[in-house]
Each structure stands twice: as structure tokens, then as C-alpha cells.
C-alpha positions in Angstrom: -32.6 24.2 -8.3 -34.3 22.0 -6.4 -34.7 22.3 -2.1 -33.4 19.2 -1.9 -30.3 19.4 -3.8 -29.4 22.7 -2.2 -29.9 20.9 0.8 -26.8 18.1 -0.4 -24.7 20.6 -1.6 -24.6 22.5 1.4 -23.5 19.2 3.7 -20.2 18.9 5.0 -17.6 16.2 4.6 -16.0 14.8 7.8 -12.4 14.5 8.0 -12.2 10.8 9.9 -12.7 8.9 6.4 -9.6 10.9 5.3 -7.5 10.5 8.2 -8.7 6.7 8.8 -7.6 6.4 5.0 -3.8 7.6 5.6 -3.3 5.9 8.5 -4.0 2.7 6.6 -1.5 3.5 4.1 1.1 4.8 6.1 0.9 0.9 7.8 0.8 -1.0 4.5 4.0 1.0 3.2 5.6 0.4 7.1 4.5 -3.4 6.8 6.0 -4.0 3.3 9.5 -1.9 4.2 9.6 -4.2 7.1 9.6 -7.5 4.2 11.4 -5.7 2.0 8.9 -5.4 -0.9 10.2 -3.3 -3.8 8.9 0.1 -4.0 7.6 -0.4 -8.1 5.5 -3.4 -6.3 4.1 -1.3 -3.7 3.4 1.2 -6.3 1.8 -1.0 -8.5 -0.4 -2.5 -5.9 -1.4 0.8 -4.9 -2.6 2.6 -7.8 -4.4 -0.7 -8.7 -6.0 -0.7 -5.4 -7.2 2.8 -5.1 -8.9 2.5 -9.0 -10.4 -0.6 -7.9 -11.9 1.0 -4.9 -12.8 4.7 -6.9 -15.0 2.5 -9.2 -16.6 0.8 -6.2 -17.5 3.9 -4.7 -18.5 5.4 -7.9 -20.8 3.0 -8.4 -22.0 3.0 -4.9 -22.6 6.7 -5.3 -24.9 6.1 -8.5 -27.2 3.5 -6.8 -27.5 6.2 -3.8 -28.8 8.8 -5.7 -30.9 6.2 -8.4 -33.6 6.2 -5.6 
């Protein structure tokens, strides 16, 4: 293994991405209750939200290590 690698690996995650991340959704889901937005909508928008964002990031992630 490379030193560099081991050096990634041993890097820790901070938790404010997480946090900032369900903060946000507990206020969409608190915004559309407020206007009444059925739940299958909220669901739907969701899902198709955070697998438009995991491909965004994935690809983000491949043109950080490409160099």
C-alpha cells in the first residue's frame, strides 16, 4: 500500500455535513406538511433528489482522485 493512501484512509469524516443534511430535511418535510403535500409526493421527490445528488457526488469523487 501506498503512503499516500494510508494517509486517506486514516482521515476522519466530520459530522457537520451530516447534521447540516438532516436539518435540511427535517425543514422540507415541515414546509410541505405546512401546504399539505401528500406524503407519496414527498417521497417521490426525495428519493429522486438524493439519487440525483449520489451521482453528482460520485462523479465529483472520481474527478478528485483522477488527478
Amino acid at each position: 500500500m501506498e503512503k499516500e493512501t494510508i494517509l486517506k484512509s486514516k482521515e476522519k469524516d466530520i459530522i457537520y455535513p451530516f447534521l447540516m443534511s438532516t436539518c435540511l430535511a427535517v425543514g422540507v418535510v415541515g414546509i410541505c406538511l405546512y401546504f399539505e403535500v401528500d406524503y407519496l409526493d414527498m417521497a417521490a421527490y426525495g428519493v429522486g433528489l438524493w439519487g440525483l445528488f449520489g451521482l453528482l457526488n460520485m462523479d465529483a469523487i472520481k474527478e478528485k482522485f483522477k488527478t
